[in-house]
N, C-alpha and C positions, 0 to 999 in steps of 0.2 A: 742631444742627450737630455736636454734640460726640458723639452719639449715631452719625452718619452713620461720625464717624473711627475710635469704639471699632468698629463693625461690619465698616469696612473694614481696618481693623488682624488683625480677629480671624480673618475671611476670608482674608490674606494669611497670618497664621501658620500656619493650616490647610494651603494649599495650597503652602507651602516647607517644612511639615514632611512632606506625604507625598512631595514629590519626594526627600525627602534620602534616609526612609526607600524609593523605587524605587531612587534609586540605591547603596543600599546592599545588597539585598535582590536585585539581578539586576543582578549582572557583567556588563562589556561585554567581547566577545572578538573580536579582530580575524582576517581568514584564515586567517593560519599558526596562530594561538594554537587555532583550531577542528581544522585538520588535522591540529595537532601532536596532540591531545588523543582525537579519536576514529577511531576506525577503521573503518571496511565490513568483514565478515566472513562466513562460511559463504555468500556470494553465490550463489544458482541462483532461473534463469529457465525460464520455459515459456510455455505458453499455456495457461489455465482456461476456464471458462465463466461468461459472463454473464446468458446467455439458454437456453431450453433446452424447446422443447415439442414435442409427437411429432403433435397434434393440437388444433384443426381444419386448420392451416396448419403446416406441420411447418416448424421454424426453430430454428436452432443458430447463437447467435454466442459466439466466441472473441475474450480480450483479453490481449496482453500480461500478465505478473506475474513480480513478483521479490518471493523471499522470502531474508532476510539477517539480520545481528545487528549491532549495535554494540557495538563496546568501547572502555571508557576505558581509554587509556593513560597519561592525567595522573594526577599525585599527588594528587588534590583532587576530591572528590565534584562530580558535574555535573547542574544541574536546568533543566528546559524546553526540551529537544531536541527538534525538529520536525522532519521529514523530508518532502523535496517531489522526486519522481520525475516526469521529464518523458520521455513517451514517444515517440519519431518514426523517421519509414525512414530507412533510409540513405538519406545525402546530402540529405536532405529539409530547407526552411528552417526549415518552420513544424511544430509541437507537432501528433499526432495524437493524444494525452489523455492526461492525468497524474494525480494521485493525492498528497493530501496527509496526513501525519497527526503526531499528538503524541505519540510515542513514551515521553520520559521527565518524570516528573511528579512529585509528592508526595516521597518520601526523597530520590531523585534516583539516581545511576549511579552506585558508589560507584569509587576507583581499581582496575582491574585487572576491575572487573565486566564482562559481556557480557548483554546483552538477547536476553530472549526471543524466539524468531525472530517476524520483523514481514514479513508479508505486505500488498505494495501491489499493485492493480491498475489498469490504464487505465480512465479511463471509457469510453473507444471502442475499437472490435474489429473484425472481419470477421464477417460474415452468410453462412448458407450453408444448406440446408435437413437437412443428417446430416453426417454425421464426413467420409463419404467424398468428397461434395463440398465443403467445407472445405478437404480437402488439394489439390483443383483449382483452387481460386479464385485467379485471373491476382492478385486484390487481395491474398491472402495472403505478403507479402514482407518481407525483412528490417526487421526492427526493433531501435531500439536503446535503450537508459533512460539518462537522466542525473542521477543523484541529487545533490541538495542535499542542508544543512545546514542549518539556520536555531538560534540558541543566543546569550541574552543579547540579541540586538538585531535591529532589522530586515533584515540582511544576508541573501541564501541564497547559502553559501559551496561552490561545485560541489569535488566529491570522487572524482569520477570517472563515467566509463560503458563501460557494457557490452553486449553483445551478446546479446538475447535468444534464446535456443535457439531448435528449429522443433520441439522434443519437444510435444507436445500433452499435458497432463494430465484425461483426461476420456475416458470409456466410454458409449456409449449406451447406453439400456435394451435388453434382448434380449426379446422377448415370449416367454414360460413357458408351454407347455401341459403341464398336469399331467392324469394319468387317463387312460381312453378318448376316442378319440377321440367327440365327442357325436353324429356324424352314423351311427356303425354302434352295432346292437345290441349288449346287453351279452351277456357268451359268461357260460355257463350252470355254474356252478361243481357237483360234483359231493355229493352230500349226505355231511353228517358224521356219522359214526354213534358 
């Protein structure tokens, strides 16, 4: 019996000593104290490429993308920033595909620093067979991103949205013909003396 209490005792101390140290170890921040603290910056949007094949079935899909920076404005270095970008049309209810990532990790953000530009893209896009129908496609319509926050705790604290351009970032292959052409003979170069 005695055995049972030292075991449950010892299990108990364990797990109130790693909550103390969670809750010492990762700050909780409520909305303002997030908004006050970081910022969206160098914001630009486009369309890239997800998809991309010239043959057997020639198919080109385009997806939303924003690429941007964060900065800390607070006095006070900042660690575990996630960033969750939800993408959908105008006026649209429901999400047409987002994109999640962990941006800041390890030292953490220090004050006044800004991150390296962080590129998110949709998982879902527009299908089209080349560039030029792409820019036809009835489906091809405004879109807009809404980025969260997520820092310290389960919250995603919205920071704003924006309006994704209709610039496309993306060139097809040009097929290269180098040389003669191979169907005429070759022309007869005159001897070198």
């Amino acid at each position: 019996m005695n055995r049972k209490i030292i075991a449950s005792g010892a299990a108990l101390a364990v797990v109130l000593t790693l909550i103390g140290l969670g809750q010492t170890g990762c700050k909780s921040y409520d909305d303002q104290q997030i908004k006050d603290a970081l910022e969206i910056v160098d914001m630009d949007t486009s369309w890239t490429m997800k998809e991309y094949r010239q043959w057997p079935n020639p198919k080109l899909t385009l997806v939303p993308t924003v690429t941007f920076k964060l900065k800390n404005k607070s006095n006070e270095t900042l660690n575990y920033i996630n960033v969750n970008a939800i993408f959908k049309e105008f006026n649209s209810v429901e999400n047409l595909g987002d994109c999640f990532r962990a941006v800041v990790r390890g030292e953490g953000l220090g004050p006044g620093q800004t991150t390296p530009p962080i590129e998110m893209k949709s998982n879902f896009g527009v299908a089209g067979t080349n560039l030029e129908s792409f820019k036809t496609n009835p489906q091809w319509k405004t879109y807009y991103v809404k980025m969260f926050i997520q820092m310290g705790g389960p919250r995603h604290v919205p920071m704003g949205e924006w309006r994704v351009s209709r610039r496309i970032d993306f060139q097809e292959d040009k097929a290269a013909v180098k040389g003669p052409n191979p169907t005429e003979a070759p022309k007869a170069e005159p001897e070198k003396k």
